[in-house]
C-alpha positions as CSV (number, residue, x, y, z in Angstrom):
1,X,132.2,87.2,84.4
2,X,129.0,87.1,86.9
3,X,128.9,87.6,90.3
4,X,126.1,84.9,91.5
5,X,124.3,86.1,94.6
6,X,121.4,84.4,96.8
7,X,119.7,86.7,98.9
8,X,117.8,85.0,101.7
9,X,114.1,86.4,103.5
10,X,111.5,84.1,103.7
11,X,109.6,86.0,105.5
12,X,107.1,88.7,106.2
13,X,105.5,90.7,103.5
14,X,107.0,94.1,105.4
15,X,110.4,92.3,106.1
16,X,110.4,91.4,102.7
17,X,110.1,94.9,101.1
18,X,112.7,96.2,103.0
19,X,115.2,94.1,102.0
20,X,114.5,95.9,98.1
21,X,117.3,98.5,98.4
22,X,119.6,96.0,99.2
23,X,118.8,94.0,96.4
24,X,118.7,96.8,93.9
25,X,122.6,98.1,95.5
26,X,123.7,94.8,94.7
27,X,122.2,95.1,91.5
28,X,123.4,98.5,90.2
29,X,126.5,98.6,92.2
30,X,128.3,95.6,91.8
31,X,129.7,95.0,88.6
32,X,127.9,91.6,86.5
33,X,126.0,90.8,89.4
34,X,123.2,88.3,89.0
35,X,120.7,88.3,91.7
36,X,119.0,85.5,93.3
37,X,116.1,85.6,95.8
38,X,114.7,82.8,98.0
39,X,111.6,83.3,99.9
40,X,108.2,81.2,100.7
41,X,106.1,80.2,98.0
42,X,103.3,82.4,99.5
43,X,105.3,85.6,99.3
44,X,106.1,85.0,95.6
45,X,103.8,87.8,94.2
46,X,106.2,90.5,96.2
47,X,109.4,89.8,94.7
48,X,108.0,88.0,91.1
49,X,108.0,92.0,89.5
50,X,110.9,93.2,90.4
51,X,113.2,94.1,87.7
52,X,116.8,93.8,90.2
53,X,116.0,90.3,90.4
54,X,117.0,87.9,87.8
55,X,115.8,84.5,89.7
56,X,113.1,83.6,92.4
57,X,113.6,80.6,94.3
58,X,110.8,79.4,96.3
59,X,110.9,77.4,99.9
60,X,107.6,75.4,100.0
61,X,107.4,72.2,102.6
62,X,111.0,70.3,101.8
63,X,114.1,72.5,102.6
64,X,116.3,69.5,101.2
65,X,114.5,69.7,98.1
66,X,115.8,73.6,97.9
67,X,119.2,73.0,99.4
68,X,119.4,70.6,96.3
69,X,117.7,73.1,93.8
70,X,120.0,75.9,95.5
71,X,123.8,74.2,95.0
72,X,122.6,73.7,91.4
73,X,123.3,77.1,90.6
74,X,126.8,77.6,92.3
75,X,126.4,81.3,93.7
76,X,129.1,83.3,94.5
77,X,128.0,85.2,97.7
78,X,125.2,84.2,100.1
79,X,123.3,87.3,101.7
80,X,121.0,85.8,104.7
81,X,118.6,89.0,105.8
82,X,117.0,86.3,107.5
83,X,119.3,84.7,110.2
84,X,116.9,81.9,111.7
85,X,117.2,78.3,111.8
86,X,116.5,77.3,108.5
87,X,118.7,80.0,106.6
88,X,121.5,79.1,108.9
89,X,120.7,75.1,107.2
90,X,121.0,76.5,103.9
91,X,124.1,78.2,104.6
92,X,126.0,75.2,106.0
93,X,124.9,73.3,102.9
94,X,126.0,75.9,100.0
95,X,129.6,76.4,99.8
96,X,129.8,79.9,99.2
97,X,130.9,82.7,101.8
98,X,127.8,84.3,103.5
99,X,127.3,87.7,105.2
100,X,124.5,87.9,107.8
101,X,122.9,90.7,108.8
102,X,122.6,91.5,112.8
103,X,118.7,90.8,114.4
104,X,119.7,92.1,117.4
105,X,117.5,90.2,119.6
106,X,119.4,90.5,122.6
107,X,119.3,94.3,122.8
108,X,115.0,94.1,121.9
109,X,114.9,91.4,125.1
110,X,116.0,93.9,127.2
111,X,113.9,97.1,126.0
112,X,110.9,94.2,126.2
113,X,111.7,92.9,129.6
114,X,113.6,95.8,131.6
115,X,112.9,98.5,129.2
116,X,117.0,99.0,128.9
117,X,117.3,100.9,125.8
118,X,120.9,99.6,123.8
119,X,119.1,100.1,120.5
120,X,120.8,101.7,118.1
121,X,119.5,105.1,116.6
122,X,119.2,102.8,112.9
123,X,116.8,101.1,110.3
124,X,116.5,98.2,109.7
125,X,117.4,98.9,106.3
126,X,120.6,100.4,107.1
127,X,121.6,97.2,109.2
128,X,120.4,95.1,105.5
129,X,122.6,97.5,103.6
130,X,125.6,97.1,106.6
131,X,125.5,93.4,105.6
132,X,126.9,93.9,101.9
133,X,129.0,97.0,102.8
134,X,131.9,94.5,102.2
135,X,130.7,95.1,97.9
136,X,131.2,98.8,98.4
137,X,127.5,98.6,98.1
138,X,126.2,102.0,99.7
139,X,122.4,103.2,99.9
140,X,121.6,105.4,96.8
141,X,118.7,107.2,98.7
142,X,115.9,106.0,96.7
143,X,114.0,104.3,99.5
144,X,111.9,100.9,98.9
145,X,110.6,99.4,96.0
146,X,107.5,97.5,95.2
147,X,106.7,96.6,91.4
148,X,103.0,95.3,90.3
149,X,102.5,94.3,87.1
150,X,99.2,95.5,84.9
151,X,97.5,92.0,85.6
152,X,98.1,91.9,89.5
153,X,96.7,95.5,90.0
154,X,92.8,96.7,91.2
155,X,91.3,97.6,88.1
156,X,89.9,101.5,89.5
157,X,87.2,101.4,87.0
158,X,85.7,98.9,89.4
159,X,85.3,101.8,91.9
160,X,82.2,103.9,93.3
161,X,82.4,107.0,91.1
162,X,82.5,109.0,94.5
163,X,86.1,107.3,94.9
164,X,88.0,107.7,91.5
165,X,88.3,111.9,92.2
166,X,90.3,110.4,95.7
167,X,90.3,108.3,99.0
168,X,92.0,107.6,102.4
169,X,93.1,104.2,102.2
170,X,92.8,102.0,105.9
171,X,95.2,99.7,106.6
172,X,93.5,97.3,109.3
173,X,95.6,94.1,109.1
174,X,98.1,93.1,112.1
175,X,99.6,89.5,112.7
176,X,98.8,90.2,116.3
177,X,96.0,91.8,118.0
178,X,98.1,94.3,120.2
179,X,99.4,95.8,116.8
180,X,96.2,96.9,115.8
181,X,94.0,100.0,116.4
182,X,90.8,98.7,117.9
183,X,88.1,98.9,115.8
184,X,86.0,101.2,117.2
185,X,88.4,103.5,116.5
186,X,89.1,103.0,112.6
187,X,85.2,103.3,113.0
188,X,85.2,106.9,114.6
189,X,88.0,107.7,112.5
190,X,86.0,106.9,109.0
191,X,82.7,108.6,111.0
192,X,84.6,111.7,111.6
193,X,85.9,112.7,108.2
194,X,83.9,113.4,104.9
195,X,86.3,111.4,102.6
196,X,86.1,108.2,101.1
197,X,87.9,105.6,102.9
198,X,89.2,101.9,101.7
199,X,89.4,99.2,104.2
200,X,92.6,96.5,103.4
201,X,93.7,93.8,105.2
202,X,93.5,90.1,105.6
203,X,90.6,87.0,105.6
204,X,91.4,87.6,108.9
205,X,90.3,91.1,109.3
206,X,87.3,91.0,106.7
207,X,84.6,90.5,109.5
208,X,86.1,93.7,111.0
209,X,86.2,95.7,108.0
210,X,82.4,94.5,107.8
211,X,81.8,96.2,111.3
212,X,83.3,99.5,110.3
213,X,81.2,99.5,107.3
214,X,77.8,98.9,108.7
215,X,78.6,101.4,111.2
216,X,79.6,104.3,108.7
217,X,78.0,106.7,106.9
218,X,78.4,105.5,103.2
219,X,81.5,106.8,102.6
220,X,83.5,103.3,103.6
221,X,84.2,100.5,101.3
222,X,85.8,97.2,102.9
223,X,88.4,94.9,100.7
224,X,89.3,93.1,103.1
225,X,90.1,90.0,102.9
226,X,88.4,89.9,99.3
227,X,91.1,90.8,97.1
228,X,94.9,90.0,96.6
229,X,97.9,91.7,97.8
230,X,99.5,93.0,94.8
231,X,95.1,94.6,94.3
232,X,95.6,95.9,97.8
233,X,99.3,97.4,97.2
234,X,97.6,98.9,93.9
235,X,95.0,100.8,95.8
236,X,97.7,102.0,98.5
237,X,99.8,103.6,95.8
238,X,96.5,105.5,94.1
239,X,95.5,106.5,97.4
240,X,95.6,110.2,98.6
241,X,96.5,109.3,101.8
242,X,96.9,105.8,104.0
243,X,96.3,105.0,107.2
244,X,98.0,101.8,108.7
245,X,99.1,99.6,111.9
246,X,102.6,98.5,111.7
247,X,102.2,96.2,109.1
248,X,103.6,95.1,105.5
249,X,101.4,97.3,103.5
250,X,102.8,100.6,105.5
251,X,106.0,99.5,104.0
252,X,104.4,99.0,100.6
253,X,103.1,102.3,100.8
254,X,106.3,104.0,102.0
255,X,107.8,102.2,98.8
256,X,105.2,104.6,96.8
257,X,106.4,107.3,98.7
258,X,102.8,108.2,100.2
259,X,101.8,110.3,103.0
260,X,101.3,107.5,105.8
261,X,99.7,108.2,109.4
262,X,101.1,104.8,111.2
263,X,99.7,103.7,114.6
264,X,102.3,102.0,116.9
265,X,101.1,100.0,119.6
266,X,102.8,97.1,121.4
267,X,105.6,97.8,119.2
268,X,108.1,100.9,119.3
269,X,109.6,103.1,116.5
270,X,112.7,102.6,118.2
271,X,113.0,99.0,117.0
272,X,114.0,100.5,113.2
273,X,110.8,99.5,111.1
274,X,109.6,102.8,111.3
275,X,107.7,104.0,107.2
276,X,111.6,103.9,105.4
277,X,111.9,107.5,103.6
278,X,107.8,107.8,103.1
279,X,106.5,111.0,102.5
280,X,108.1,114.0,104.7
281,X,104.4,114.7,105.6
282,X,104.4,111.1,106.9
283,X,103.5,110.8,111.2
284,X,103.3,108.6,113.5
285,X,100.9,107.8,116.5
286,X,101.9,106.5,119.9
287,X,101.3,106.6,123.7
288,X,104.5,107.4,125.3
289,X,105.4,107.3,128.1
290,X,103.4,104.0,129.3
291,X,105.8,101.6,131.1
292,X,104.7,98.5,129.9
293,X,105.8,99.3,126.1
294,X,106.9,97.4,124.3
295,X,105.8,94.4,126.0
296,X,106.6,92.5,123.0
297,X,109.5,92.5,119.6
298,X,106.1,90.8,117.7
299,X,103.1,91.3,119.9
300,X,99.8,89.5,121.3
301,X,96.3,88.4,120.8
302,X,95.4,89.8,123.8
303,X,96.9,92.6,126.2
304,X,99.3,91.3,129.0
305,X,97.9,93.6,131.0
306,X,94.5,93.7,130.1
307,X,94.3,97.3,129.9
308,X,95.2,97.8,125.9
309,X,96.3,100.8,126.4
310,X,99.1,101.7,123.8
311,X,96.3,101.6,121.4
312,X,92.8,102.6,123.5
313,X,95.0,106.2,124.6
314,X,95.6,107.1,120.8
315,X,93.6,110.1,120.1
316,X,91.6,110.1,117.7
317,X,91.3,113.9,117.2
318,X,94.8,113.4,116.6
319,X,94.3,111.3,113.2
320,X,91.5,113.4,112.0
321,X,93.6,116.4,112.5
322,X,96.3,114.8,109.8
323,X,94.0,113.8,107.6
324,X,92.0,116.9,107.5
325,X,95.6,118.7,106.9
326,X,96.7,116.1,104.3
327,X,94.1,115.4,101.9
């Protein structure tokens, strides 16, 4: 007989992947289970592929119109990685037990406001795996997943000849401002080193990417914002190394078990979303010691203090160093 579970994240592309060894535990641990996923029709493309879920559901504009879709299929078990508002609604509506994972906003208000660190020493993936420890579900070590099918992924022929024997692929994309390293930098960065270096990122960032590039010296080519996730994910797993903000595609690329180089800015390590079992050659950049980090959980379009200095202090000798080590 099967075990019916939904597994709730709506949301973000980096949440989203890191709820993937959960979903595969449940998978390959529980006996019959059949796995359910609900997330927003604009994340469908990260979960469509993967192989430990039988059935994506999609949240669009209506939440009644999912609740309704939802108790049509009479799961067993409701996991909510989530825990917001509207997966607390769905919840109250299914009748099926539910196991929530803990956000802990409480202890991140108080490393943000009075820098009182009750944090505990744990990925976030461990707390997601805590939630169905009550299956005898336990983590099998493998890390993340991310699955791209043949039709979703950059076709590399398309690529400069001078890039198919290797590149450096830039990760420029933040939802905030604070979260990303200033441009100038990536620019010095891509100026200072003789390999060939692929900009990703959003719409958002595409008039950035176009900044670096005119200021490089031909050895830059900028994707962002003109090609799709999954394309972008494709080219961070064929990528000799990656460079990335704290941002959903340094979780796709610790998925591929690459050697990342993250920069950290208004955010901390210390808040669990650190690359999940990346590449042992993986670092990261920060600026300790400043007392105004974090200053945020998410971050801002602009420094609080005006200053920017979690990101303008990062050295850039620093990343040139790595990447001259790890090519």
């Amino acid at each position: 007989m099967k075990v019916k579970f939904l597994v709730i994240r709506f949301s973000s592309i980096g949440d989203i992947v890191l709820t993937t060894p959960v979903v595969r535990g449940l998978k390959q641990q529980v006996e019959n289970a059949e796995v359910h996923f609900v997330t927003k029709k604009k994340h469908a493309s990260l979960v469509s592929s993967n192989p430990y879920i039988d059935k994506v559901l999609l949240f669009g504009d209506n939440i009644n119109e999912l609740v309704a879709q939802l108790q049509e299929e009479q799961f067993d078990y409701i996991v909510d990685l989530h825990q917001n508002i509207r997966s607390n609604r769905l919840k109250r509506r299914l009748d099926a037990p539910s196991f929530s994972f803990q956000k802990l906003n409480w202890e991140k208000w108080l490393m943000v406001k009075f820098k009182i660190n009750r944090l505990p020493d744990q990925h976030i993936v461990e707390r997601y795996l805590k939630t169905v420890s009550v299956f005898d579900v336990k983590d099998d070590g493998k890390g993340l997943d991310f699955f791209i099918s043949d039709n979703e992924a950059f076709n590399n022929d398309d690529l400069p000849a001078t890039f198919k024997d290797g590149y450096v692929a830039f990760v420029i994309a933040g939802t905030y401002a604070t979260k990303k390293l200033p441009v100038d930098k990536v620019s010095q960065i891509c100026q200072q080193i003789s390999y060939p270096v692929i900009l990703l990122g959003g719409k958002s960032e595409q008039a950035e990417g176009e900044k670096i590039l005119s200021e490089s010296k031909g050895n830059v080519l900028n994707y962002a914002g003109k090609i799709s996730l999954n394309q972008s994910a494709s080219l961070v797993r064929d990528a000799r190394l990656v460079l990335s903000n704290d941002t959903g595609l340094m979780h796709i690329a610790a998925a591929f078990k690459k050697k990342i180089l993250s920069f950290w800015g208004n955010t901390i390590p210390s808040f669990g979303m650190t690359p999940y079992l990346a590449h042992s050659e993986s670092q990261k950049l920060e600026v300790a010691g400043l007392k105004c980090r974090p200053c945020s959980k998410l971050g801002y379009q602009k420094c609080p203090k005006k200053h920017f200095r979690c990101m303008n202090d990062i050295e850039i000798a620093a990343a040139v160093k790595w990447i001259e080590k790890n090519y």
